[in-house]
N, C-alpha and C positions, 0 to 999 in steps of 0.2 A: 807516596803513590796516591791520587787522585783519583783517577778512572783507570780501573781496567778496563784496553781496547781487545779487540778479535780483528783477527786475520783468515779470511777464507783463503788466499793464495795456497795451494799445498808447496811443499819445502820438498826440494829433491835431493837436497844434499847438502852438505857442511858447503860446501864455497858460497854458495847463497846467502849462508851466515856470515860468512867473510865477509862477502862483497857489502852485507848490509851496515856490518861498524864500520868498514873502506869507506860508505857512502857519507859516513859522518863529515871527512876531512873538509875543513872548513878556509878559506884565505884569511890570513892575520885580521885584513879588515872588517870581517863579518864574526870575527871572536866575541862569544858573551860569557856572561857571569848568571848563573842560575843558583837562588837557595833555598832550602827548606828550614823553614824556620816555627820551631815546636814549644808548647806551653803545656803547664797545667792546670785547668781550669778548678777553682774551690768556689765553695762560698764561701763571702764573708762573714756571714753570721755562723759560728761554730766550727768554719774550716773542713766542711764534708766536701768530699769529691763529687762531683756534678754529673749526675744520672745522662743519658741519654732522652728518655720521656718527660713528661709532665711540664707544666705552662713555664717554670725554670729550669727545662734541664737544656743540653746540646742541640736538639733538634729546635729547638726556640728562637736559640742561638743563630741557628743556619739561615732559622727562616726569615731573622729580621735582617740578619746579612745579605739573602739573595733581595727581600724590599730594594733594602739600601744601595745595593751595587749594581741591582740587575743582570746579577750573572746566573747560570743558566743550571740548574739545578742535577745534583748527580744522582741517580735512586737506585737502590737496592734492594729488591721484592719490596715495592711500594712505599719505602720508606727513603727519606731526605738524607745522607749523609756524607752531602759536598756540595760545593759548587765548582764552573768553570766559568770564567772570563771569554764572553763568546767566539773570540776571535785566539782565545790560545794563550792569553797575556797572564797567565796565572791560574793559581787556584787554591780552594780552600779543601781541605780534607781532614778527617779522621783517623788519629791511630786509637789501638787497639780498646785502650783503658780512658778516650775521651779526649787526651791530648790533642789540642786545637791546631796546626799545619796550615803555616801558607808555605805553597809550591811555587814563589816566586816567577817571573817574570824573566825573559832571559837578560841579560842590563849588558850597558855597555864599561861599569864601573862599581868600586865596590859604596864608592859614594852614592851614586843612583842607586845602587843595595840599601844600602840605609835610609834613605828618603824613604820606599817599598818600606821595607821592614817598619818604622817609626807611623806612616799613613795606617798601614793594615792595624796596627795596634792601637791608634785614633781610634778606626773604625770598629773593631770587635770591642775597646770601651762603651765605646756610644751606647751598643747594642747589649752588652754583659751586663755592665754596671746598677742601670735601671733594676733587673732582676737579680739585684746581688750577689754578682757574679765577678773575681777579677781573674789574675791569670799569674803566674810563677814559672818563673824561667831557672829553673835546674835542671842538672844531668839524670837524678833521680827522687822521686816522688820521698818526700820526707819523714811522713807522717804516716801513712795509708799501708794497710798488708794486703794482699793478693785480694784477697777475701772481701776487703772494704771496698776495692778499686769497681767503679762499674764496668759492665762490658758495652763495648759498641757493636749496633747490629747490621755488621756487615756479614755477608758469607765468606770471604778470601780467612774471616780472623776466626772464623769457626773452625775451619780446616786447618791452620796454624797452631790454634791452640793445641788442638787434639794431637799435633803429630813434634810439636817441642819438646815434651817429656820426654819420648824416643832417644833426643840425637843431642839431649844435655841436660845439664839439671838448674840452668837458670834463664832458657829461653822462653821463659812464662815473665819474668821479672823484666826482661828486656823488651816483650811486647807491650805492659801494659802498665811498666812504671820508671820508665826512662824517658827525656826527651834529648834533644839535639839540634844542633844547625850544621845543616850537610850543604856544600858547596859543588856543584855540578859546571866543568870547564872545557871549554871546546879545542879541538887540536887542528894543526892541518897538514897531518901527514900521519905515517903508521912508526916513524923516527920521534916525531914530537909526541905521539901519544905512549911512546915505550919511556920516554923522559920522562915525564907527567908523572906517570905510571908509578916509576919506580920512586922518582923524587915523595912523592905523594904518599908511599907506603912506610918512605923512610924517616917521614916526618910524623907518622903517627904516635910515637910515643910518644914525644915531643909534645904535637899539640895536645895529647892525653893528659900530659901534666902541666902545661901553661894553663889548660884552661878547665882543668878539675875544679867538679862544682858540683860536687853530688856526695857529702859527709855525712849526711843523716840518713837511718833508715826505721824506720816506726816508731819517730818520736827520739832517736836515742844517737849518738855520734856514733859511726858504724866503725871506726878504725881508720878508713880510709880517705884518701886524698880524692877516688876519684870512683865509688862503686860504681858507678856506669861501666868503667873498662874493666871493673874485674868481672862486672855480669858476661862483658861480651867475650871473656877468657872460657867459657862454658855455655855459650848458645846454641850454636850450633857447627862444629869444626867443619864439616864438610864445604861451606858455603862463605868462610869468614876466618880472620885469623891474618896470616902474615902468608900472603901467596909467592910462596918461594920460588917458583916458574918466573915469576915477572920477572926475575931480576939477572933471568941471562942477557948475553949481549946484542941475542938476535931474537927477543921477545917481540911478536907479532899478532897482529887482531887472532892468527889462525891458532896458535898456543892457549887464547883464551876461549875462543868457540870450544876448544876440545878440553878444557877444561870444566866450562857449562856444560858440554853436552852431559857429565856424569854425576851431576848434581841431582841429587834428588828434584824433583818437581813439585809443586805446591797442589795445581789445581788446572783445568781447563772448563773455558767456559762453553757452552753449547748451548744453545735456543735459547739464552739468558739466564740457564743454570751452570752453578757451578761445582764441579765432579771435583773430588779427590784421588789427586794423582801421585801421591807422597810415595805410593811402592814404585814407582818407577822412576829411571832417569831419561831425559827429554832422548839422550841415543836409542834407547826402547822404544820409547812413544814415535820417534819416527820408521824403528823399525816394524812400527805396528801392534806394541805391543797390547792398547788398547782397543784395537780396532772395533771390538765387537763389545765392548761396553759403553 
């Protein structure tokens, strides 16, 4: 996630929500390919995890990236922790523990993915390297305990941390020492997104163990093929896991609004703060239940 946006429109009702993943369905020929694609920055010299501040840390990072690309800066109570491509074409961002994210571009191929991907990683060279900086592509941080990893200062990851202990006992490990490439696919009907859907959920073991890449954890081979998937066997069940709803036969956008609406909620932004909304789920929050806070 790159930018949190705000919506003034008030919401009058769950079809709204409908009608707004409806509004997704897209014609075969306007299909794209979007990815996010995750690292972990060290340094060279000594293999430390790469702060947020000081002349080499993240924010240095960002800042000779926005020079270099001229994309348009994301900030967070006055501080740099992203870019956008002015026109939509991407972006750079932040997770929790420094991992560097591009939010790809929507493509028309996964060949054009690659080109994207291989460019962006020219370019974060360019810029890393000089301050001895490179970048490691695993499922899970190797070396680093909770402890070592820095934080990044966003407010969305403030609010998260605080409220992962709650609702599991490894969703601290999955913010701030996992990465990923997550593939984002466009449908053009509410038939072809319940296909998607379901094919997508039933390849995840699958691609869990094709592409398991995460066997060390602080320095030491942890047992496993793949600790990325066992952390996400304990992050947070509410919100993740294997959504057994998807896979009836008349699974529709409306099954899953009503699914969200009882999800706990993160946060809401107002006047460019961001409030902690973790006691409620979003069917509250419409029924008012924050009103007066």
């Amino acid at each position: 996630m790159a930018r949190d946006t705000t919506d003034t429109q008030p919401i009058e009702g769950t079809d709204e929500l409908v009608g707004y993943l409806a509004a997704g369905n897209k014609p075969r020929d306007k299909w794209r390919i979007g990815t996010e694609h995750e690292k972990f920055p060290f340094y060279v010299d000594g293999h430390a995890p790469v702060p947020y501040g000081g002349e080499r840390g993240i924010r240095a990072i960002l800042e000779g990236m926005q020079q270099k690309l001229g994309w348009d800066p994301i900030m967070d109570a006055g501080r740099i922790i992203g870019l956008v491509e002015p026109t939509g074409q991407g972006a750079i961002s932040l997770e929790p523990g420094g991992q560097f994210e591009l939010s790809g571009a929507p493509l028309e191929s996964i060949h054009q993915t690659c080109r994207e991907g291989n460019a962006h990683l020219a370019q974060v060279r360019e810029i890393a390297e000089p301050l001895g900086i490179r970048f490691l592509g695993l499922g899970g941080s190797p070396k680093w305990s909770l402890a070592d990893t820095p934080k990044m200062p966003k407010s969305r990851y403030e609010i998260m941390t605080r409220y992962m202990p709650k609702v599991g006992t490894k969703g601290l490990d999955m913010m701030y020492r996992t990465c990923t490439i997550q593939v984002n696919l466009d449908f053009e009907s509410e038939t072809d997104m319940r296909r998607k859907m379901q094919v997508s959920l039933k390849l995840q073991p699958l691609s869990t163990a094709l592409f398991a890449n995460s066997p060390f954890t602080e320095s030491r081979p942890n047992g496993l093929q793949s600790w990325r998937g066992d952390i996400w066997r304990d992050t947070d069940n509410q919100r993740s896991g294997m959504l057994e709803f998807c896979f009836s036969p008349d699974f529709g956008f409306a099954d899953y609004v009503e699914w969200a609406l009882d999800v706990p909620m993160y946060f809401v932004i107002r006047d460019g703060q961001y409030h902690d909304m973790t006691r409620y789920t979003f069917r509250q929050f419409m029924a008012g239940a924050a009103r007066n806070e």
